[in-house]
KENU-677730 format. One record per residue (C-alpha): residue in three letters; x, y, z. Coordinates in steps of 0.02 Angstrom, whole numbers, padded with zeros to 5 digits, always signed. Example, Ala and Ser with C-alpha at 12.3 -4.5 7.8 and 13.67 -1.06 7.14 Angstrom:
ALA+00615-00225+00390/SER+00684-00053+00357/
// end
This chain:
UNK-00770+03601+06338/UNK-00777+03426+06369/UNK-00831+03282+06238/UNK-01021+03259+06267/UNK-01039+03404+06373/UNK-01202+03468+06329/UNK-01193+03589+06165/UNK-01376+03635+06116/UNK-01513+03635+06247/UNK-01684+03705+06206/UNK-01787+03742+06350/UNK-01966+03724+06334/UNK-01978+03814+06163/UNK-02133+03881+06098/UNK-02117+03953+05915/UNK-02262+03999+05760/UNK-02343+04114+05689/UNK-02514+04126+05762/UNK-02551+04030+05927/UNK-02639+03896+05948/UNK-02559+03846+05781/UNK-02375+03826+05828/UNK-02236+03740+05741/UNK-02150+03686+05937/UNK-02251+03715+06090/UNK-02153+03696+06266/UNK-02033+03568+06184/UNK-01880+03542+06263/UNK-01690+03426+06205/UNK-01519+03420+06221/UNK-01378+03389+06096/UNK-01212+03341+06163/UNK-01050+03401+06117/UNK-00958+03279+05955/UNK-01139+03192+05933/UNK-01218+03142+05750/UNK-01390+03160+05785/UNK-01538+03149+05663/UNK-01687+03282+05663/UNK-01865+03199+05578/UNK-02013+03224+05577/UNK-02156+03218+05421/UNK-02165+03355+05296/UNK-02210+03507+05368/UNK-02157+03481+05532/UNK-02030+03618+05557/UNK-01891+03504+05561/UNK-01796+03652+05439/UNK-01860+03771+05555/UNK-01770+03702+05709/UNK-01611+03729+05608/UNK-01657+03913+05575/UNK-01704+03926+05763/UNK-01515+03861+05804/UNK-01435+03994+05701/UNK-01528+04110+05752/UNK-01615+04156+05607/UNK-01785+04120+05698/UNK-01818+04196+05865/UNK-01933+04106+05997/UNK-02098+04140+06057/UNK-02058+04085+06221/UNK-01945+03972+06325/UNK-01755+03988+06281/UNK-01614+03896+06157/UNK-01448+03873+06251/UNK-01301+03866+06151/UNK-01140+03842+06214/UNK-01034+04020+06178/UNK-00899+04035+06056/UNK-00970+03903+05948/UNK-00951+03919+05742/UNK-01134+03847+05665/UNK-01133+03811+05509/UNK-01276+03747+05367/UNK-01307+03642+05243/UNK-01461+03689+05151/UNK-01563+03564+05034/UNK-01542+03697+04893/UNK-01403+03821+04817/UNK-01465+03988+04841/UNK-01512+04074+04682/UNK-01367+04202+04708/UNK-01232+04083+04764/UNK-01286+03980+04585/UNK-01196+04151+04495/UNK-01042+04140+04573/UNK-00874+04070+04515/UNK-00825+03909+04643/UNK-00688+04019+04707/UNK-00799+04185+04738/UNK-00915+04068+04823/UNK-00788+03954+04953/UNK-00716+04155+04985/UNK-00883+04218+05031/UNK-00913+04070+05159/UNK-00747+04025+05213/UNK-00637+04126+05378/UNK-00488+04096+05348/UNK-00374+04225+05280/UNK-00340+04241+05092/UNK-00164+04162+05085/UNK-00228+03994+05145/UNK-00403+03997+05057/UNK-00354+03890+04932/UNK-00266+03765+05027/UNK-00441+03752+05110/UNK-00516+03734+04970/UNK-00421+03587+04910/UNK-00449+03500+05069/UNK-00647+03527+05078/UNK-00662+03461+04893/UNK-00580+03294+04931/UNK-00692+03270+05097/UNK-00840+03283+04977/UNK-00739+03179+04834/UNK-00755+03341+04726/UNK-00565+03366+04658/UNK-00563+03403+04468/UNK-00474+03285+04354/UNK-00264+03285+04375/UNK-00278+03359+04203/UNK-00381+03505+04230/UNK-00285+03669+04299/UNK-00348+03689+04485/UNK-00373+03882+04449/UNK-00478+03852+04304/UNK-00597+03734+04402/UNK-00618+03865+04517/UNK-00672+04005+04393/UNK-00822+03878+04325/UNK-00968+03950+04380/UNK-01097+03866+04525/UNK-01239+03848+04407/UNK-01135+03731+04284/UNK-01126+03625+04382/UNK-01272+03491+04397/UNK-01372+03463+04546/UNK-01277+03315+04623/UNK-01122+03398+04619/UNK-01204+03555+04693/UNK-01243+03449+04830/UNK-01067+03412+04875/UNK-01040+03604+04838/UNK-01155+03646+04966/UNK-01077+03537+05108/UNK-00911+03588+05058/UNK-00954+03761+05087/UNK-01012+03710+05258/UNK-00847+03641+05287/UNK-00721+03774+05233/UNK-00816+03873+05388/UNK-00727+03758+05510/UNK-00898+03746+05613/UNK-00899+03676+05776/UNK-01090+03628+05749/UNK-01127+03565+05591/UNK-01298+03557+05526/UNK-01360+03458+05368/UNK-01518+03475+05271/UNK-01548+03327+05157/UNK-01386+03312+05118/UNK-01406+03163+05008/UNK-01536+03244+04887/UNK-01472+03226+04725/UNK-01334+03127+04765/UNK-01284+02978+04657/UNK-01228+02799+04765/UNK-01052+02849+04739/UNK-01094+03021+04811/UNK-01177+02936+04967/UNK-01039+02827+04994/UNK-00931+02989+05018/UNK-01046+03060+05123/UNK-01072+02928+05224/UNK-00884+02884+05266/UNK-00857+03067+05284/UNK-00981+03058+05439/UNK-00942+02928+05520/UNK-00749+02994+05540/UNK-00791+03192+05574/UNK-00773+03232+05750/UNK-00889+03383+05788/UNK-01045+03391+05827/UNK-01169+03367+05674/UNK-01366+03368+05657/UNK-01446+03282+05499/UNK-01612+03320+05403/UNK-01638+03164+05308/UNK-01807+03048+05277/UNK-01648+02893+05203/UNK-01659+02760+05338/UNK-01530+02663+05303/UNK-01379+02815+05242/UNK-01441+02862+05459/UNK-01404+02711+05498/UNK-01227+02719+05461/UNK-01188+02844+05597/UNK-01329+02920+05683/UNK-01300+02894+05880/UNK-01470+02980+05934/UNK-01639+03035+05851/UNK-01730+03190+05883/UNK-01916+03160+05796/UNK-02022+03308+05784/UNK-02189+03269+05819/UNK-02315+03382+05688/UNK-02464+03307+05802/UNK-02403+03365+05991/UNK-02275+03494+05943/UNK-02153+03435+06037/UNK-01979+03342+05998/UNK-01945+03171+06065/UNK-01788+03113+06089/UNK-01699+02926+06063/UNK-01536+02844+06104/UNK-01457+02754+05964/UNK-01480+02747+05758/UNK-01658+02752+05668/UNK-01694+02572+05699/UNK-01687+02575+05848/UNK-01780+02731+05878/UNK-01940+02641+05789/UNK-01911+02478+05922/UNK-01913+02614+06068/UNK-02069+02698+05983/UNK-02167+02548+05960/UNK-02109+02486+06153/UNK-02173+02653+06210/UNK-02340+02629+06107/UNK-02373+02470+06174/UNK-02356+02505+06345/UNK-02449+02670+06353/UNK-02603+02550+06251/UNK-02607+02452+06412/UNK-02586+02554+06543/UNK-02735+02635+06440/UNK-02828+02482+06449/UNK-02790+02489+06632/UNK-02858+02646+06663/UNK-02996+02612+06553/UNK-03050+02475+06616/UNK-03040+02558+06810/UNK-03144+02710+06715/UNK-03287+02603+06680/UNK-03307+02510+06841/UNK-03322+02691+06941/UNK-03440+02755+06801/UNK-03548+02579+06827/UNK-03558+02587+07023/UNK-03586+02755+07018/UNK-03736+02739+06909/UNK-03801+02610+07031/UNK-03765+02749+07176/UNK-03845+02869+07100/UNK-04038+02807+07126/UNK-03987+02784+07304/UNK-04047+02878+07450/UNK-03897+02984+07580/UNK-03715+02956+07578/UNK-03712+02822+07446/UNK-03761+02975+07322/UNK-03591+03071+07378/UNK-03517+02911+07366/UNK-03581+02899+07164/UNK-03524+03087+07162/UNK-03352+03026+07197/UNK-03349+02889+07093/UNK-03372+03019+06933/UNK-03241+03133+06984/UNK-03112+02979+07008/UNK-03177+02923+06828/UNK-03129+03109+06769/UNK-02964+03105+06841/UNK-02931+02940+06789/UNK-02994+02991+06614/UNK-02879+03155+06634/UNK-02715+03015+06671/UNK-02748+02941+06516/UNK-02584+02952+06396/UNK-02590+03015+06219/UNK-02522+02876+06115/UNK-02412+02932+05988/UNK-02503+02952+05825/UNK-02398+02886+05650/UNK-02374+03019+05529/UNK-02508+03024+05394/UNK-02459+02927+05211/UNK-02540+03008+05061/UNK-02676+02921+04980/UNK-02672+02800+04834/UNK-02683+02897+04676/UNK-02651+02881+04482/UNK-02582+03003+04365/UNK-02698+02976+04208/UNK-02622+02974+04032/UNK-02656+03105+03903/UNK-02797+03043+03797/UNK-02816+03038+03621/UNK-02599+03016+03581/UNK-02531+02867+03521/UNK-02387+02791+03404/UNK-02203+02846+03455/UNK-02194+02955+03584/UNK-02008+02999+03588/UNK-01866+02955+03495/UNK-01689+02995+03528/UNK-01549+02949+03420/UNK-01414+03072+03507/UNK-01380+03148+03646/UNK-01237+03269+03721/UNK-01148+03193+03889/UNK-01012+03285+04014/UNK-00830+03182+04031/UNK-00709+03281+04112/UNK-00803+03439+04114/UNK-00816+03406+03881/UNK-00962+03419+03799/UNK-00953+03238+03718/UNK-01086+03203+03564/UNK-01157+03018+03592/UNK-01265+02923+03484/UNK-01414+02810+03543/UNK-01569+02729+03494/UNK-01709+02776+03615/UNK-01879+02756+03548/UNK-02050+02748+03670/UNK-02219+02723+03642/UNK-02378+02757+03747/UNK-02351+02627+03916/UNK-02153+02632+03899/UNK-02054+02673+04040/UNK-01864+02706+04046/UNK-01726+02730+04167/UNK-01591+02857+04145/UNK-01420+02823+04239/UNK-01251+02888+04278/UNK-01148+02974+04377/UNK-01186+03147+04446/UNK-01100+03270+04332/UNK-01130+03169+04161/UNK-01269+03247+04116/UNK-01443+03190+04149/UNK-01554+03340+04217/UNK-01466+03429+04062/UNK-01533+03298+03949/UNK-01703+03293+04046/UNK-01727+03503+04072/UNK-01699+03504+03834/UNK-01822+03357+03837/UNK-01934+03472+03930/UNK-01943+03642+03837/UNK-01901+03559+03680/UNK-01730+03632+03641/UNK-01642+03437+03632/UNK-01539+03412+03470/UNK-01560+03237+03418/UNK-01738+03218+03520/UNK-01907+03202+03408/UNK-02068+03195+03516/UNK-02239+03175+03460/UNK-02354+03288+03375/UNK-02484+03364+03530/UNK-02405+03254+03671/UNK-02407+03364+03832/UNK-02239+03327+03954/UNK-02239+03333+04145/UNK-02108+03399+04217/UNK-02033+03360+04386/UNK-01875+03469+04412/UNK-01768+03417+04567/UNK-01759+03615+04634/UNK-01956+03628+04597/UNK-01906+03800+04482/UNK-02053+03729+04360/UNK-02182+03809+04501/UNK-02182+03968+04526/UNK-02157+04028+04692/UNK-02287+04173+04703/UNK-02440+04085+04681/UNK-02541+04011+04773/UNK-02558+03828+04801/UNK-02744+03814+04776/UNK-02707+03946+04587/UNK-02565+03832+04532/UNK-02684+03657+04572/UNK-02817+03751+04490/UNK-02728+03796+04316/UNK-02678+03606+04329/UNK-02820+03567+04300/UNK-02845+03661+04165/UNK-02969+03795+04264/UNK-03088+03627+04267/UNK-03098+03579+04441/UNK-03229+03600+04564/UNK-03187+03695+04700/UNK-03259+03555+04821/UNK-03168+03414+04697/UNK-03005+03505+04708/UNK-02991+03527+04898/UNK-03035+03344+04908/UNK-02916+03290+04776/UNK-02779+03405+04876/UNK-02815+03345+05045/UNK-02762+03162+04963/UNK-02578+03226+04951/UNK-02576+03314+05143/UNK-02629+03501+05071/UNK-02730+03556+05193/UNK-02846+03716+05162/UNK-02731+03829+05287/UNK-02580+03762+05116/UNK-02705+03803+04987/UNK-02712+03977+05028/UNK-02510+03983+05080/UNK-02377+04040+04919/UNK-02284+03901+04855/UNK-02132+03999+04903/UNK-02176+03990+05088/UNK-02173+03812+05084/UNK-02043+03675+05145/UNK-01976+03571+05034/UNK-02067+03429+05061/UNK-02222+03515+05046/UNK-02183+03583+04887/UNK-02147+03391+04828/UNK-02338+03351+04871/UNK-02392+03509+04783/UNK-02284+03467+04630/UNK-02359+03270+04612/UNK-02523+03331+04647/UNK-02498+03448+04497/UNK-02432+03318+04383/UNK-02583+03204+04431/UNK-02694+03350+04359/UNK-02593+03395+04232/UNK-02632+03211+04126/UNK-02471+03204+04052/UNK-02412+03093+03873/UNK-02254+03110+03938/UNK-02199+03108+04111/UNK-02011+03141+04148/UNK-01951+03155+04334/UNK-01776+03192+04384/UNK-01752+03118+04560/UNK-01928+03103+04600/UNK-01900+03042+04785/UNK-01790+03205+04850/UNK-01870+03295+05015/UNK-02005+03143+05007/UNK-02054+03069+05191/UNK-02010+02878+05177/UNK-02187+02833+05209/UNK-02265+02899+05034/UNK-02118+02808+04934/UNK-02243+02659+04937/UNK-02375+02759+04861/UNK-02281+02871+04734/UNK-02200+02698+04650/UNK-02378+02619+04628/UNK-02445+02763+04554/UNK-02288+02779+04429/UNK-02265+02593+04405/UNK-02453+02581+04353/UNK-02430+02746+04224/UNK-02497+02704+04034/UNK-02409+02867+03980/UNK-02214+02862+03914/UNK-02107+02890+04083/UNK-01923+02944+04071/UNK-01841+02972+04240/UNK-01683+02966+04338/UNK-01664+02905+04526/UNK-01511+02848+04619/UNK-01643+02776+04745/UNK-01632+02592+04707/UNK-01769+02535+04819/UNK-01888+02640+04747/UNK-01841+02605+04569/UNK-01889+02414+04591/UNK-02056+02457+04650/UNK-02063+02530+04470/UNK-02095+02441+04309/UNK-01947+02480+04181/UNK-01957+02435+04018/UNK-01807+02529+03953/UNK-01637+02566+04025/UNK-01510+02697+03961/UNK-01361+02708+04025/UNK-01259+02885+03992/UNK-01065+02823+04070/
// end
């Protein structure tokens, strides 16, 4: 086929679960053939699910997706699958990859230098490959997970958050890696400005109409077409409006009248209607959560945490390292370093307490914010897991209010965490922590899966935390809304 023949088409797609509730409803787009196109859309939306629709996972309701035939699709996800995280990196590139066995790791080599993955020149290449997934920390899972997207060869590649986890240097990579890659590729991502880089359209899901609107050229200029669209739908509103009110006004004076100026006022109201009917829906912003604080555990004081050593990874060792970390109540600290060193290991010990060389307070109670959300558990319910947060305390009436602050709508309350997307399990697992009153917060990447619009909100309410706050984000415009006190550095 030709470059920028048409590739993906739905055709006024209606998909859900139970009408009138649908996720799309008669939407219809177009992705061309060697594009880089971004999918958003707020939390919720069913910007995942479009992916799932174009592999076919997901069958429509109605209307029809046209793919072009004999094209390879391949995905991305946010997360490693819980059974891919047990295989060696070999078993795992042979499970995904199609090409025969004598070239498989030939592929291999080349899909681990597009994500800047190779193991050091003194490592043996078939002992890198028999580590298995789960040693590997999240960051470098995330390169894992495009690379085994790549070895597929896919003529359509699709990319779910594919900087989640990701340190600068990883972004870099992934960002240079776009902008040369010549298929066709769709994005998942709420980071403005890694889009930027090489986004030549934006598809943005709308959660309010259910339909998909589409826009020529890279995020920032997608908002400058939104907000020219805005403004001139608000006037020809006014227009209409205005045109609405003189019929209703003459028509009222009609009305009292005697003969044909009555079906004259009778005409007036039915051109008022129809005017009223030609009235545009503006496009409404996605919602921000509200303001919020997570209160500090009462009645703890003194030192907090101290570390004096810790155990980072260089070159795949186990290296001992000593440090002098102590925090008191109202001390924040930043952990940095590369992906791979160490830090969600350091952070997941701090956690359950298993961390040689860590002391922490007598009583102090820790929340937790684990990148993959494996802290909640999936079964539960939304409203049984806010609930137990709250140490069986809450109100029913207080806790639905408190939950419809963070977006959790009653329909969520009653959904399994599990049956969430992954943004929506972010708002469940901050709403939790804001319940929870911890000591000790700790947060490893806090802003993964987040819509950009709440990144305001979440800072304020962690910059203005009188609790002891370790976390780690590769984000650097959220970590200067942030007050640090402390930095630790683990290269």
């Amino acid at each position: 086929m030709a470059k920028w023949d048409v590739i993906i088409r739905f055709d006024e797609v209606t998909y859900g679960y139970v009408a009138p509730k649908w996720l799309l409803d008669e939407t219809s787009f177009s992705v061309r053939e060697g594009s880089k196109i971004t999918l958003m859309g707020q939390n919720g939306a069913g910007k995942s699910t479009i992916f799932k629709m174009i592999t076919g996972e997901y069958k429509v309701n109605e209307g029809r997706i046209l793919i072009t035939s004999g094209q390879h699709i391949a995905i991305a996800r946010q997360v490693m699958h819980p059974e891919d995280k047990e295989l060696t990196l070999g078993a795992y590139f042979r499970k995904y990859s199609r090409s025969d066995a004598h070239n498989i790791d030939r592929d291999i080599q080349n899909v681990l230098e597009a994500v800047n993955f190779l193991p050091a020149k003194e490592i043996v290449f078939a002992d890198f490959l028999s580590r298995v997934i789960k040693s590997f920390s999240g960051g470098q899972q995330a390169r894992l997970l495009l690379a085994g997207a790549l070895i597929q060869d896919p003529d359509i590649l699709l990319l779910d958050e594919p900087t989640n986890n990701l340190d600068s240097d990883g972004i870099w990579h992934m960002t240079e890696f776009l902008k040369s890659y010549p298929k066709t590729v769709l994005v998942i991502s709420h980071d403005a400005e890694f889009l930027n880089e090489f986004t030549d359209g934006i598809l943005y899901l709308d959660v309010w109409t259910k339909k998909v609107e589409q826009f020529v050229g890279n995020y920032h200029d997608a908002v400058e077409q939104v907000e020219r669209k805005i403004e001139s739908q608000n006037r020809e509103n006014a227009r209409l409006e205005k045109e609405i009110q003189t019929n209703k006004d003459q028509a009222n004076v009609f009305a009292h009248k005697w003969g044909k100026l009555r079906a004259v006022a009778k005409k007036m109201v039915e051109k008022a209607e129809e005017l009223e009917a030609s009235k545009g829906d503006v496009r409404r912003e996605d919602k921000t959560i509200r303001e919020f604080t997570i209160p500090n555990q009462e009645g703890v004081g003194g030192q907090i945490i101290e570390i004096t050593s810790l155990q980072i990874i260089r070159n795949h060792t186990p290296i001992e390292k000593e440090v002098n970390v102590s925090l008191g109540k109202n001390r924040h600290l930043l952990l940095s370093g590369p992906n791979g060193i160490g830090k969600s290991t350091l952070l997941e010990s701090i956690a359950k307490g298993t961390a040689k060389g860590v002391k922490i307070g007598p009583n102090v109670k820790i929340g937790y914010y684990r990148q993959d959300f494996s802290t909640l558990d999936f079964s539960q319910k939304v409203y049984d897991c806010l609930f137990e947060a709250s140490d069986r305390k809450a109100l029913d009436k207080d806790l639905r209010s408190f939950a419809s602050g963070f977006l959790i709508t009653g329909e969520l309350m009653a959904t399994p965490i599990g049956a969430l997307s992954e943004g929506q399990k972010w708002l469940v697992m901050f709403a939790k922590l804001a319940l929870e009153k911890p000591g000790l917060l700790i947060l490893d990447e806090p802003t993964n899966h987040i819509n950009f619009r709440h990144l305001p909100v979440i800072a304020k309410a962690l910059d203005e935390y009188t609790g002891t706050m370790i976390m780690v984000s590769h984000i650097d415009e959220f970590v200067w809304q942030v007050r640090i006190d402390e930095y630790l550095e683990l290269e």
